[in-house]
N, C-alpha and C positions, 0 to 999 in steps of 0.2 A: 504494500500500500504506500504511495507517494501523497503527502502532504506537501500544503502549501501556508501553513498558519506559521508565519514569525514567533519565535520564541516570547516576542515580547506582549504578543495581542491578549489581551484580557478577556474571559467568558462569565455569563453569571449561570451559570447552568443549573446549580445548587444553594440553597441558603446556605450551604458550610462551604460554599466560595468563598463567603464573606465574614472575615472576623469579626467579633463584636465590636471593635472600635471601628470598623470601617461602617459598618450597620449605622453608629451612633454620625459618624461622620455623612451618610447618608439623610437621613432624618436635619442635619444642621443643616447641609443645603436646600433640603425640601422645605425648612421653615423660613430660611432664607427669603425664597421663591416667593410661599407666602408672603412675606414680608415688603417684600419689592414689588407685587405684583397683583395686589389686591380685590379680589370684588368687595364690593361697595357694600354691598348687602350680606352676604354670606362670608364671613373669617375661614371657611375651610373650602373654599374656590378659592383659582385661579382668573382675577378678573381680566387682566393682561397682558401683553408679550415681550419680548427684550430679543434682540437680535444677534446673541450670541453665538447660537447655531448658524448662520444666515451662509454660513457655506457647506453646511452637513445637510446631508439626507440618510431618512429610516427606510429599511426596506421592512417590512411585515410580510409573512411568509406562514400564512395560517392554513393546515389543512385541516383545520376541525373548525366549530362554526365558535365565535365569538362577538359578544359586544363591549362589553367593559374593559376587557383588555386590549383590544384591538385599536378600540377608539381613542380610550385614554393615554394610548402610547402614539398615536397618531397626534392627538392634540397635544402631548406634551412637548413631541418634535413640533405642530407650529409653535407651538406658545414659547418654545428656544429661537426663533424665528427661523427655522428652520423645515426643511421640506419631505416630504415620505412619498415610497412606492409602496404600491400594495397589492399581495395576490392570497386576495381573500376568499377562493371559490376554487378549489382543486380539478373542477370538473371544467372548469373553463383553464385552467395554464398546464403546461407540459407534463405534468403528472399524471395527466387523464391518458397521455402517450406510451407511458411508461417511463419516463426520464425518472432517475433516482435522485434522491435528496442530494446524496454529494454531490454527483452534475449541478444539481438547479443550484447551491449554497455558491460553488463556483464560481458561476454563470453570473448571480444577482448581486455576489459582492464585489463585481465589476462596475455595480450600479448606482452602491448605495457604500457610506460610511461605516453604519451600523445594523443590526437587523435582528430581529424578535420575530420569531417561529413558534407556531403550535402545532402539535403533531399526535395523533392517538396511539402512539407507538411508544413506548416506553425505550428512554435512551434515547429518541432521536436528537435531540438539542446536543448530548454527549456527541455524537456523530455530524455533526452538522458543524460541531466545535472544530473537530478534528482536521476542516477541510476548509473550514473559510478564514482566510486573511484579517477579517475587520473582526470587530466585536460580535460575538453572539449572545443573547438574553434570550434566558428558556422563559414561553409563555405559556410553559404547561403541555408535558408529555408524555403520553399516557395516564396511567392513577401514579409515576413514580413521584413529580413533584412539582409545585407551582410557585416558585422563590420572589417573584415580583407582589404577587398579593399576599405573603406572610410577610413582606416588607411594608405592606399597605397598613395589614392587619397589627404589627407590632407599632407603627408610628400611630395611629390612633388607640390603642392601649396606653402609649408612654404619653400622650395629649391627654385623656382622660383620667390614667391615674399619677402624673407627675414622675414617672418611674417605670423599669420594667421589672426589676428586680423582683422575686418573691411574690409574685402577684399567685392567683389561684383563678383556674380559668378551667372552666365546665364545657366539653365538645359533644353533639352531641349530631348524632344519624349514622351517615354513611361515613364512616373510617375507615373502610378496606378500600373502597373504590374511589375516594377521596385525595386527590394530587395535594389538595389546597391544605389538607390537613397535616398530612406529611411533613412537608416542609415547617410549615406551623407546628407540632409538638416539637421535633429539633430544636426547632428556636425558644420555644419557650424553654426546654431543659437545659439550653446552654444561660440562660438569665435567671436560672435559680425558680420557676415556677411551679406549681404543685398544680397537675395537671388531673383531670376527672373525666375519664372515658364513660362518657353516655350513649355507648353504641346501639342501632339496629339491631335486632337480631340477628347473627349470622355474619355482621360487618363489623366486626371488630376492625382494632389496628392489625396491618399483617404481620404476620408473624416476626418477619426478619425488622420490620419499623421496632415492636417491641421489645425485641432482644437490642437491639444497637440503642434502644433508651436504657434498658439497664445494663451493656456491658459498655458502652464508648460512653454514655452522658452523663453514668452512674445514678441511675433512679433508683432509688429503694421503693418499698411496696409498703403502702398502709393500707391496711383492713376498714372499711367501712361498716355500717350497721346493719344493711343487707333489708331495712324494713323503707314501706314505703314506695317512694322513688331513686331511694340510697341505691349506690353504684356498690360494686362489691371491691374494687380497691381507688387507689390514687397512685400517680407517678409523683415521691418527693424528690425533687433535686437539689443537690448542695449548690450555693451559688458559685463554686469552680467546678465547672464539669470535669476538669482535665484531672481533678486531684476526688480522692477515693471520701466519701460522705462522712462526716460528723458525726453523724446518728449510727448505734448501732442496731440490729436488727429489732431486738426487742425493746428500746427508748421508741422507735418508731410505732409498733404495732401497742405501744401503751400512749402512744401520742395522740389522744383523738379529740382534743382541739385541731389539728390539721385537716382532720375531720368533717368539724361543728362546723369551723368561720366561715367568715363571709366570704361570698363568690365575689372577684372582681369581673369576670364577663362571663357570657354565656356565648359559646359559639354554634350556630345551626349550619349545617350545610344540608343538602337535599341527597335527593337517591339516586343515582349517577346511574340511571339507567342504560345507557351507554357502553357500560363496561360489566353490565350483567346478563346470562342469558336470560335469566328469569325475572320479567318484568313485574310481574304480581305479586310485589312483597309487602308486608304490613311494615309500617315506619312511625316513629314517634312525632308527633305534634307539639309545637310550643306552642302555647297560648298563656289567657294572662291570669286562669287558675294556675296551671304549673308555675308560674312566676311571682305568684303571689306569696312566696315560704317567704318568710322573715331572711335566709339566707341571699333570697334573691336582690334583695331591697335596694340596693345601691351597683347592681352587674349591669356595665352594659351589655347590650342584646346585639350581637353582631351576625352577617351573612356576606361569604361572599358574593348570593345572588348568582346565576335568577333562583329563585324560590317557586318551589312547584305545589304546594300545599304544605310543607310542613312548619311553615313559621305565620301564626296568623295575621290579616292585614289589619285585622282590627287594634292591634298591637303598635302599630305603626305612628299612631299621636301620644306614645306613651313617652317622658321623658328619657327613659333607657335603652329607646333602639335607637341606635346608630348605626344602621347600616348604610342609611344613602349617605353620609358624610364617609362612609367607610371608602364609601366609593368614587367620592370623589376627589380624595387623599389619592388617589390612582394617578391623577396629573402630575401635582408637586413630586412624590417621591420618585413617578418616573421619567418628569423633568431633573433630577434629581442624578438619576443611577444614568441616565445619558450624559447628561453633563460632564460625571467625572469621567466615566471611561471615554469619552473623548478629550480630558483632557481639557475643556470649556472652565471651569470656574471651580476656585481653590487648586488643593492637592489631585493628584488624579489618581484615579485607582491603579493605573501603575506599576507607581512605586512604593507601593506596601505588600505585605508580606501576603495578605490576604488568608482566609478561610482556616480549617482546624488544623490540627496537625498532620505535619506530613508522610504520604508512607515509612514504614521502616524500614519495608522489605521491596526487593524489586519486585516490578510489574513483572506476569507474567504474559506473555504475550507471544500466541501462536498465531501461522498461516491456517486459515480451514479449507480443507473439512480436517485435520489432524485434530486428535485429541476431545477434551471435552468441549461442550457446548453451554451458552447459560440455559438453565432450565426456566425461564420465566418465559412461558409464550409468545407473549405479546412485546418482548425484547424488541428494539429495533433488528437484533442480527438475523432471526427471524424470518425479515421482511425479504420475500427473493429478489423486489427488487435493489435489493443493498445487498445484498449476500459478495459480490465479487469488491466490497468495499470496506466489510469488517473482518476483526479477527475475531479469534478466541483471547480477550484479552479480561485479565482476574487480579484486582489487587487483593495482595494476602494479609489475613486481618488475624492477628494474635486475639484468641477467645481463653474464656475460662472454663472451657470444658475440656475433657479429658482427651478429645481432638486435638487440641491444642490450636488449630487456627481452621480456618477457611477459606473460600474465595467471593472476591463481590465483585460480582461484573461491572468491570469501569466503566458501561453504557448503563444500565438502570439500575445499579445499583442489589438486585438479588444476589442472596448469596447461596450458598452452598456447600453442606459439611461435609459430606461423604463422600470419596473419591479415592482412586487410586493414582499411587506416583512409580512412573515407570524411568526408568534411566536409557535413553541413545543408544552409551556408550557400552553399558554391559546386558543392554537387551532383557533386563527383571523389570519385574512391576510387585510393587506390596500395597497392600491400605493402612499407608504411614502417610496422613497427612504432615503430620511434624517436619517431616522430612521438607517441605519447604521451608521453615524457620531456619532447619540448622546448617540447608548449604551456602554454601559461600556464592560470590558473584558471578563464578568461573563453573561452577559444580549447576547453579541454577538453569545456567542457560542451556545445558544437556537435559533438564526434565522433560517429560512428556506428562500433564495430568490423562486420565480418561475416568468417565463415570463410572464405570465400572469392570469389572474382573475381565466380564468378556468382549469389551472393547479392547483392553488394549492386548487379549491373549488374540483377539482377532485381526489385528494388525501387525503382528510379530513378535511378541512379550511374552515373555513366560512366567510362571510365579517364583518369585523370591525363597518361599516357602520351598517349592517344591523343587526350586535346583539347588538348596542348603541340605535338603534329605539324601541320603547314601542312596546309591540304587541298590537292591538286594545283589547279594553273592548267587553265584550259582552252585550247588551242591557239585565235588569231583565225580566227574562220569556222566553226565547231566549233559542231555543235547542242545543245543541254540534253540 
């Protein structure tokens, strides 16, 4: 695979692109903006324009349908005074042909400065990274992650409650299927929040979301009361994600003030029918009984929108929803997050270090078809038409389980425990994941992973096992 992205080009692909000071340093421009650029009537518009862009252009590259992200990134480019391309209809631009994302990302950053893609493929923005020279901003791909509106959703939380720190914030519907959510619990566990999974039935957090909140963000678990509408735990995080919690298991589970307190928001999302076969599911309703607990009293009520029934409209004159200001925080902060990666106004993103920490271990990264594959479906690598464009590539993630590590697909992000490690050079294969951690830089680049025993014995690999066993003696006298 031949790339064309400069070392230095910046992507937002991920909320853990983005350190927390670079977050916080986003939000000061976006108040900035505000500040400079007023509507008259409304403090959370954008009433004006400034001609700082006035020589950039956004390209928008949506293959799934959108409004508020599409538009509010549009207007953010004019209101930089700045200008955008848009190919907002798949079935009308070269995609309908068959042309693959890499080709078009190519092609368009020929066009345009910057550019913001949505895609129903999970990993496409990772891929899309990989190939275009300018800046790329994920606007939501597949359910893996939606980083511009958990940038929305945290600058209106730190407006409302002076802070982001330690807040406690209620989510509730579709969290499996949910991109927006995703990227939103991350971010709150990295700012120390105590987070309250009020999922649909059936839609929890997925799995690998949950395990990386408590092995990488360090969540511990508190027990709730299970009566009621009581959830049956809470994610608590220490306000250093990177360092191991305060609380030991049992302070926690005797903690329930953490419990009791007050909700600082409540977050709804809808039932992302989209990404489910099964259309006909029962879903929870907010309305203004449910809101009415003494806990709720002071939450604001937030949605990314659209809303398909589960948040009532009647709800809407209540002082605690904030959702359309939510939404219209979509201009400044991503007037905001253009500005810096171009470079337009302050520090630019750059030259900072940017996002969480960084791997420890090298990338793995094979040609395919060799080897394994990610197992998440709906993967971009998946898609045939990308298939002559991605690899097999898996960053290795040190775990606390008796595995000792696994792989996460550098495109969406699934991971993967189970596998075997085969070696080139001496032709075995064993189910030692470890065995990634402990070769060297020289020793790694001879592995071969494969999912399993009879991949890789069907490729040429034999078991480890079974070429360390003695081959039996033959008795004297004894024919071949």
């Amino acid at each position: 695979m031949t790339t064309r992205n400069p070392p230095a080009t910046r992507h937002i692909i991920s909320i853990n692109d983005l350190s927390d000071r670079e977050i916080e340093t986003v939000f000061d421009v976006a108040q900035s903006f505000l500040t400079e650029l007023p509507d008259g009537h409304f403090p959370y518009r954008i009433g004006r324009s400034t001609k700082i862009a006035s020589n950039s252009i956004l390209a928008s590259l949506f293959y799934e349908p959108s409004t508020r992200t599409r538009l509010s990134f549009e207007s953010a480019m004019l209101r930089l005074g700045g200008e955008t391309i848009t190919s907002a209809d798949p079935t009308t631009s070269s995609a309908a042909k068959g042309e693959s994302l890499a080709d078009s990302v190519r092609v368009i950053a020929n066009y345009a400065d910057i550019m913001v893609i949505r895609h129903p493929r999970d990993g496409a923005a990772k891929l899309a990274a990989e190939y275009s020279p300018i800046p790329v901003i994920n606007g939501g791909d597949g359910s893996h992650e939606h980083p511009t509106q958990t940038l929305c959703d945290l600058f209106l939380l730190k407006k409302k409650n002076k802070r982001l720190k330690n807040l406690k914030v209620a989510i509730s519907g579709d969290l499996r299927g949910s991109r927006t959510i995703h990227s939103f619990v991350y971010a709150l566990a990295r700012f120390g929040a105590t987070i309250m999974p009020m999922a649909a039935k059936g839609m929890e957090l997925p799995a690998h979301v949950d395990q990386r909140l408590r092995e990488e963000f360090r969540c511990q678990m508190v027990t709730g009361k299970g009566d009621g509408d009581a959830i049956d735990a809470l994610y608590v995080t220490p306000e250093e994600p990177h360092q191991q919690s305060l609380f030991s298991a049992a302070e926690l589970e005797s903690n329930i003030d953490v419990v009791e307190k007050k909700v600082d928001a409540v977050y709804v999302t809808r039932f992302q029918k989209e990404r489910w076969a099964d259309k006909d599911q029962s879903y929870p309703k907010i309305d203004r009984k449910f809101l009415s607990e003494p806990k709720y009293s002071e939450a604001s009520v937030m949605h990314p929108l659209p809303r398909v029934g589960e948040l009532d409209a009647a709800f809407d004159a209540d002082r605690r929803a904030v959702y359309f200001e939510q939404a219209a925080y979509g201009v400044p902060v991503r007037m905001a997050l253009i500005a810096l990666l171009l470079g337009l106004k302050g520090k630019s993103l750059h030259k900072f270090e940017g996002g969480f920490e960084r791997p420890k271990y090298p990338l793995y990264d094979q040609p395919r078809p060799i080897g394994i594959h990610c197992a998440n479906k709906n993967c971009i690598v998946h898609d045939p038409m990308e298939s002559q464009y991605v690899r097999n590539k898996f960053y290795v993630v040190k775990t606390q389980t008796a595995a000792e590590c696994k792989l996460r697909c550098a495109y969406c992000e699934g991971d993967i425990e189970h596998f075997v490690v085969a070696s080139r050079k001496n032709k075995w294969f064993a189910a030692d994941p470890a065995a990634l951690v402990r070769a060297d830089e020289q020793h790694f680049k001879d592995i071969v992973v494969f999912a399993k025993a009879a991949d890789a014995t069907e490729a040429g690999f034999h078991s480890r096992r079974a070429a360390a066993e003695p081959k039996p003696r033959r008795r004297a006298g004894s024919k071949a």
